[in-house]
C-alpha positions in Angstrom: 6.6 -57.7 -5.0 6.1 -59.1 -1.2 2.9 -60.6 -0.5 0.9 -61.0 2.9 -1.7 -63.3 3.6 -3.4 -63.4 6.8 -6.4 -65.7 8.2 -8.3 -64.7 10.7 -10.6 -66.6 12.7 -12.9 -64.7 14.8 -14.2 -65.4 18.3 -18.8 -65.5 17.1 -19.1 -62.6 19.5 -17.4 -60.3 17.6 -17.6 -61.1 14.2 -19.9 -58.1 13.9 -17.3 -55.8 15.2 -14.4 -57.1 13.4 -15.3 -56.5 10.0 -16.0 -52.8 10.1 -12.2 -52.3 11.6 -10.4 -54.5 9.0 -12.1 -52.5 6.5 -11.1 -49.3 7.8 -7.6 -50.6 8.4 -7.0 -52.0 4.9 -8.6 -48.5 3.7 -6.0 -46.6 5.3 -3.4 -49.1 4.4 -4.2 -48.5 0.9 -4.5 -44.6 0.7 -1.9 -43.6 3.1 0.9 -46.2 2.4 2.9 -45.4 -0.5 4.6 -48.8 -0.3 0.7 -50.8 -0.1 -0.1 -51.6 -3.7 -3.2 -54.1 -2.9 -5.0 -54.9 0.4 -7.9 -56.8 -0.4 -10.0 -58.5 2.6 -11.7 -61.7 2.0 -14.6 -63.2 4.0 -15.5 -66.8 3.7 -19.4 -67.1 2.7 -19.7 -70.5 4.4 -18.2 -69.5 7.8 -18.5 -65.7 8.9 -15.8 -66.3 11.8 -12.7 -66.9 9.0 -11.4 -63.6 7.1 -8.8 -63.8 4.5 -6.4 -60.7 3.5 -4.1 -60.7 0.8 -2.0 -57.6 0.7 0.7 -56.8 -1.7 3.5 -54.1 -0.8 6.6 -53.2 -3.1 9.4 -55.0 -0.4 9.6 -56.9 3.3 10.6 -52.6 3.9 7.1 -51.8 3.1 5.3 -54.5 4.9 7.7 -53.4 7.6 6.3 -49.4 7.5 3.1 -51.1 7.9 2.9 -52.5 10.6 4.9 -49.4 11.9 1.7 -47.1 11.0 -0.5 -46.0 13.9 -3.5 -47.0 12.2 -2.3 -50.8 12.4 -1.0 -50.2 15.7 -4.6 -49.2 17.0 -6.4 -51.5 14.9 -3.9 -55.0 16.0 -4.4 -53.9 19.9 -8.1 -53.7 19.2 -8.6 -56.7 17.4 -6.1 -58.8 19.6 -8.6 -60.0 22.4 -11.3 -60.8 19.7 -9.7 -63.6 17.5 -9.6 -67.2 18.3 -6.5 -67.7 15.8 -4.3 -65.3 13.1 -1.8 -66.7 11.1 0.3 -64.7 9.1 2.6 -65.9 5.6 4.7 -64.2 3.4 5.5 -64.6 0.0 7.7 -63.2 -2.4 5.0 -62.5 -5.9 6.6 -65.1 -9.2 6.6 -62.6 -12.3 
C-alpha cells in the first residue's frame, strides 16, 4: 500500500473556509476512487491553522489518478492562495 501524508497550514483568514472543502475533497476521494482505500483528515486541537491528512491508495498509480481527478483539480486551485505552507510525504505501508 502507498501512503500520503500532507500538512497543511492555513493562512487564520480562511481556516473557516478550508475545512468544509478538504472534507468534501477527501469524501469524493473516498467514494469515487477505486484505488483510495483511506483518506482521513486530521485537525490539530491546539492550533486550528495546521490540518493533517493521511491517505492510503493501493500504488504510486493510484495516488497518481488522484490527483488526476477533477475534484482535486478544483479543490488544489481553490485552496492554493489560502495556505501559508503544504508539505507533502510519501510512504510505502510495512506489512
Amino acid at each position: 500500500m502507498f501512503v500520503v501524508t500532507v500538512t497543511f497550514v492555513v493562512k487564520p483568514e480562511h481556516i473557516a473556509d478550508f475545512a468544509p472543502a478538504m472534507i468534501e475533497n477527501a469524501r469524493a476521494s473516498e467514494e469515487t476512487e477505486p484505488g483510495c482505500r483511506q483518506f482521513d483528515v486530521c485537525r490539530d486541537p491546539k492550533n486550528p491553522a495546521v490540518t493533517f491528512l493521511y491517505e492510503v491508495y493501493d500504488d504510486a498509480a493510484a495516488f497518481e489518478a488522484h490527483k488526476a481527478t477533477d475534484h482535486f483539480k478544483s479543490f488544489d486551485a481553490l485552496v492554493q492562495p489560502w495556505l501559508a505552507s503544504k508539505e507533502v510525504k510519501t510512504w510505502v505501508l510495512a506489512d
